[in-house]
N, CA and C atoms as an extended XYZ file, in Angstrom:
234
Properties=species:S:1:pos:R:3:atomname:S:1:resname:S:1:resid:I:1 pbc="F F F"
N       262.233       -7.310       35.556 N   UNK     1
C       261.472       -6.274       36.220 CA  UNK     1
C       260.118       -6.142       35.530 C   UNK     1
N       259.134       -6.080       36.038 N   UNK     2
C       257.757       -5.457       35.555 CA  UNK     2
C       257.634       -4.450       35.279 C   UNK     2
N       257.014       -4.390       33.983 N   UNK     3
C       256.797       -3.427       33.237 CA  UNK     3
C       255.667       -2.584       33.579 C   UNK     3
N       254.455       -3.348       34.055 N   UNK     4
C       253.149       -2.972       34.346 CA  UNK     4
C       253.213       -3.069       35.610 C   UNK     4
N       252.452       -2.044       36.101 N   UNK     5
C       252.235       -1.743       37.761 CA  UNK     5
C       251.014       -2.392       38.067 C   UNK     5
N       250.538       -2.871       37.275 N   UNK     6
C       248.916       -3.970       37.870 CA  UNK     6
C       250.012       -5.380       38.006 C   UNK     6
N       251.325       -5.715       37.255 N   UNK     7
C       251.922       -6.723       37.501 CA  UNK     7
C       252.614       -6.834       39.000 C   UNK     7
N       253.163       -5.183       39.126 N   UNK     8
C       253.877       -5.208       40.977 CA  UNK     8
C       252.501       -5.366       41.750 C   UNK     8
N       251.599       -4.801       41.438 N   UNK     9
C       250.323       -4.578       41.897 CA  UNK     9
C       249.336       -6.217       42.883 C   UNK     9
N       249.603       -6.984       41.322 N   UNK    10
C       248.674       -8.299       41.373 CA  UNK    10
C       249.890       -9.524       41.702 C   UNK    10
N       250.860       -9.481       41.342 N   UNK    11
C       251.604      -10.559       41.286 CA  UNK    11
C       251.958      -10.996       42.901 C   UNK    11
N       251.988      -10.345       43.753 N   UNK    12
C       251.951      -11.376       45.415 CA  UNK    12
C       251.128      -11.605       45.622 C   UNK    12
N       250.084      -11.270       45.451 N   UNK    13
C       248.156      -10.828       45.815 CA  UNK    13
C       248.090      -12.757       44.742 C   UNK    13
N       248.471      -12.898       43.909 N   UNK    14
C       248.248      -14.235       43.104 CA  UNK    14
C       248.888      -14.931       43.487 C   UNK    14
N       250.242      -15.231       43.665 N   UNK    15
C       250.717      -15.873       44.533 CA  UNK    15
C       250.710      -16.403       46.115 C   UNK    15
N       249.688      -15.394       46.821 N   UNK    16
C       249.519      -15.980       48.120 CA  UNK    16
C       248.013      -16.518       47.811 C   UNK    16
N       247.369      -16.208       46.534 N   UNK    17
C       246.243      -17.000       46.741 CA  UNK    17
C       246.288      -17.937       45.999 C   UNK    17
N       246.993      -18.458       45.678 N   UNK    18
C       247.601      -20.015       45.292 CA  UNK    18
C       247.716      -20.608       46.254 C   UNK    18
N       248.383      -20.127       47.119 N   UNK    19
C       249.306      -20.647       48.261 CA  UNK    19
C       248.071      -21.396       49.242 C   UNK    19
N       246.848      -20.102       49.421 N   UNK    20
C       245.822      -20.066       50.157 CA  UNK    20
C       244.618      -21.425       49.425 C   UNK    20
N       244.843      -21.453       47.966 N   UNK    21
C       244.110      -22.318       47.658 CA  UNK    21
C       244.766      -24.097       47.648 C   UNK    21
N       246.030      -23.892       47.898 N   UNK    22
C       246.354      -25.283       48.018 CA  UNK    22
C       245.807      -25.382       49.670 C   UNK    22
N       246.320      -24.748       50.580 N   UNK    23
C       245.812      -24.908       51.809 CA  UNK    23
C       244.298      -25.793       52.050 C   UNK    23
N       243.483      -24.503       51.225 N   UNK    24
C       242.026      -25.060       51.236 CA  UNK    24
C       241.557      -26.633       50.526 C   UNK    24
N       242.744      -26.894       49.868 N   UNK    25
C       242.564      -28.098       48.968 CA  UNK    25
C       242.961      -29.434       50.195 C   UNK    25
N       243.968      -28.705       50.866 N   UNK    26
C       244.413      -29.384       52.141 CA  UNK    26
C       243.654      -30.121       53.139 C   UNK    26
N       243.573      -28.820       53.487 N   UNK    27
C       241.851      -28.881       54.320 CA  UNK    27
C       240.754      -29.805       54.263 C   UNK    27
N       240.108      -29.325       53.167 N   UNK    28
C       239.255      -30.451       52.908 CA  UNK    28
C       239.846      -32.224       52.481 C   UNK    28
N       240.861      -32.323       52.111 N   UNK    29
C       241.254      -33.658       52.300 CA  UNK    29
C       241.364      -34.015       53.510 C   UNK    29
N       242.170      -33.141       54.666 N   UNK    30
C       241.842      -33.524       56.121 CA  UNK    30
C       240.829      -33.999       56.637 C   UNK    30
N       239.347      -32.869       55.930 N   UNK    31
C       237.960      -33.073       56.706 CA  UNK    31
C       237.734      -34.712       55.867 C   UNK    31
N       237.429      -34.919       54.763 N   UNK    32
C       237.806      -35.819       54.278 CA  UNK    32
C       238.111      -37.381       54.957 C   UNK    32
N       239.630      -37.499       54.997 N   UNK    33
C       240.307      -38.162       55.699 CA  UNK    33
C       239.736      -38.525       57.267 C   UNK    33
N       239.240      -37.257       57.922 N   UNK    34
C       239.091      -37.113       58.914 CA  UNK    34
C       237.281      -38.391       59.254 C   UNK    34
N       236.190      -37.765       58.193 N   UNK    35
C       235.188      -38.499       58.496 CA  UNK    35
C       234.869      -39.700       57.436 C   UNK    35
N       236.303      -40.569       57.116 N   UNK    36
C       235.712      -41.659       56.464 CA  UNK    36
C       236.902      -42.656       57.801 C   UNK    36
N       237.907      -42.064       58.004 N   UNK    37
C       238.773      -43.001       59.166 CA  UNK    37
C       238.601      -43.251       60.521 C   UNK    37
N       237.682      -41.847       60.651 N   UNK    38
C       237.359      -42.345       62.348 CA  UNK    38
C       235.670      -41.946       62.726 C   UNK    38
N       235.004      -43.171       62.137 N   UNK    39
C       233.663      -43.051       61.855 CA  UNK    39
C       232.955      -42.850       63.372 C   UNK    39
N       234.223      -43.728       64.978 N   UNK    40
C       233.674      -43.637       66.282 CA  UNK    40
C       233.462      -42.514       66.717 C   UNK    40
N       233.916      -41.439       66.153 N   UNK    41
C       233.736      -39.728       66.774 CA  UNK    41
C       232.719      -39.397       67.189 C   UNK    41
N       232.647      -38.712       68.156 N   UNK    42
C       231.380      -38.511       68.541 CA  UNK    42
C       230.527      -37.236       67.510 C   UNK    42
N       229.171      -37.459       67.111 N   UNK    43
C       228.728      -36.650       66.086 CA  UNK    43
C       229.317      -35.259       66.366 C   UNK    43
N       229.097      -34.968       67.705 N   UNK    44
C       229.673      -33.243       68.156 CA  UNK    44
C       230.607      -32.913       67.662 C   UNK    44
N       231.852      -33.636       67.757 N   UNK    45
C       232.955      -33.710       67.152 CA  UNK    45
C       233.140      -33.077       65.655 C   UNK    45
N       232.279      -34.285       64.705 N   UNK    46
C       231.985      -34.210       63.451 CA  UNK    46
C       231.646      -33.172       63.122 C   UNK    46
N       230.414      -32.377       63.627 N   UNK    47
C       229.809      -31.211       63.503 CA  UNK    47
C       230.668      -30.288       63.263 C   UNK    47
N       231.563      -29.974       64.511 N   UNK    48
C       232.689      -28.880       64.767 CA  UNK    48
C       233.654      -28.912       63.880 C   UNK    48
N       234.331      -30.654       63.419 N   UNK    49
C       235.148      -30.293       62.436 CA  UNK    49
C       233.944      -29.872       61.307 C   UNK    49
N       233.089      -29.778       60.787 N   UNK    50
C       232.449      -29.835       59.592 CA  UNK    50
C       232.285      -27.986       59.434 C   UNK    50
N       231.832      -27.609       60.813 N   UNK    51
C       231.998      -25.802       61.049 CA  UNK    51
C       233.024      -25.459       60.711 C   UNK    51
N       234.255      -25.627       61.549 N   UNK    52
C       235.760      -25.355       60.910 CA  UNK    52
C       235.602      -25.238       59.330 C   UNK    52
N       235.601      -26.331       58.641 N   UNK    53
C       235.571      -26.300       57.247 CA  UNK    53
C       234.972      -25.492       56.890 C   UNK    53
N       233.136      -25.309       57.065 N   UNK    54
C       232.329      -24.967       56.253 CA  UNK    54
C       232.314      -23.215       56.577 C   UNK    54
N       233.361      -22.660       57.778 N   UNK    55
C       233.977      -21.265       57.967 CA  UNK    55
C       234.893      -21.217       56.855 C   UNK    55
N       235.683      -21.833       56.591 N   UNK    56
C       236.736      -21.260       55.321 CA  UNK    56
C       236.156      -21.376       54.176 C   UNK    56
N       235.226      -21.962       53.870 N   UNK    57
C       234.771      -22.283       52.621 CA  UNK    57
C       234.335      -20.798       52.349 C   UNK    57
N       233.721      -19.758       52.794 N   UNK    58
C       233.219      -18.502       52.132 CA  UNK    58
C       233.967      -17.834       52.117 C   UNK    58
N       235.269      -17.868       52.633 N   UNK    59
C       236.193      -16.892       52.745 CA  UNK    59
C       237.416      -16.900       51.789 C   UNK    59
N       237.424      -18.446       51.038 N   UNK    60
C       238.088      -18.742       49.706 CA  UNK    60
C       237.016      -17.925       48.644 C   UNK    60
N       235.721      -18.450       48.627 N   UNK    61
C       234.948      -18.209       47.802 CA  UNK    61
C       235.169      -16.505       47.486 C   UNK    61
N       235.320      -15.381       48.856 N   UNK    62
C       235.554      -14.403       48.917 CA  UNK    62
C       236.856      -14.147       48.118 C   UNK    62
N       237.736      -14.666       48.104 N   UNK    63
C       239.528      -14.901       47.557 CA  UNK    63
C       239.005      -15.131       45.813 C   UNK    63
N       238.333      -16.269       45.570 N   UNK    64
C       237.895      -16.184       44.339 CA  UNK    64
C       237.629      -15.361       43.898 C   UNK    64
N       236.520      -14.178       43.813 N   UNK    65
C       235.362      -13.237       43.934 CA  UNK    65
C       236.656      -12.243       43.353 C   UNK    65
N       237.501      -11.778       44.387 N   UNK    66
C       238.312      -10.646       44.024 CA  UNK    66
C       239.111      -11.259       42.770 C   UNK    66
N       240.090      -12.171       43.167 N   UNK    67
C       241.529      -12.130       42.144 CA  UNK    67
C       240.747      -12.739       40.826 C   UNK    67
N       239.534      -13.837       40.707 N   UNK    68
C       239.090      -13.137       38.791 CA  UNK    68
C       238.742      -12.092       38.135 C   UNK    68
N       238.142      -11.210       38.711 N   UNK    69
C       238.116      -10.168       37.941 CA  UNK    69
C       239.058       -9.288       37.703 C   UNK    69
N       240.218       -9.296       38.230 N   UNK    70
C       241.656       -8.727       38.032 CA  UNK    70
C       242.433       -9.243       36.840 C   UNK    70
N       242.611      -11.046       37.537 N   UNK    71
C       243.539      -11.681       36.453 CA  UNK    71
C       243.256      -12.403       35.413 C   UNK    71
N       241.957      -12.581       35.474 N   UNK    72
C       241.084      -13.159       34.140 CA  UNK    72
C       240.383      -12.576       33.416 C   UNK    72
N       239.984      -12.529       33.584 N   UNK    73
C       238.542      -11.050       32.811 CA  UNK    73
C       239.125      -10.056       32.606 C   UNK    73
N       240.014       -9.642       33.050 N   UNK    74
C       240.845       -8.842       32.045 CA  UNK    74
C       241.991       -8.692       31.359 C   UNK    74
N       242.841      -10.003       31.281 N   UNK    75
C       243.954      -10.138       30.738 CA  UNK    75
C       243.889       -9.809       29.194 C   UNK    75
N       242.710       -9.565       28.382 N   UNK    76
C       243.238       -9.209       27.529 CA  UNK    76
C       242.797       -7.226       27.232 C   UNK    76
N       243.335       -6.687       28.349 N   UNK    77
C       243.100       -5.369       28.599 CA  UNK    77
C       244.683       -5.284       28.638 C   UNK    77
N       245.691       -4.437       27.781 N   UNK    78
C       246.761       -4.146       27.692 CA  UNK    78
C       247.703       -3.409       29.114 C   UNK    78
């Protein structure tokens, strides 16, 4: 059981953004994968997948932003 209520607090909140950052790690191997294997795509194509991506990219960055200053920067706050 947790002792600390920043632990009930933070501990799913860290765990789904793990979860969220393998996704994003995903992702971009897709986009990846996606524009070195099928070079015939039409650029439009390319573009749109490249939007897709380049939409999640600020919204991890946002995911970053919050959970360090919680679980890093202050872990050594009792």
């Amino acid at each position: 059981m947790a002792t600390n209520s920043a632990e009930l607090m933070w501990g799913p909140g860290f765990i789904g953004f793990m979860i969220a950052t393998v996704f994003y790690g995903v992702g971009f191997g897709q986009c990846i994968y996606y524009m070195r294997y099928f070079p015939q795509d039409s650029r439009k194509l390319k573009l749109f997948i490249l939007m897709l991506f380049g939409n999640d990219t600020p919204i991890h960055i946002d995911r970053v932003i919050l959970v360090y200053p919680c679980l890093v920067s202050s872990k050594h706050v009792p």
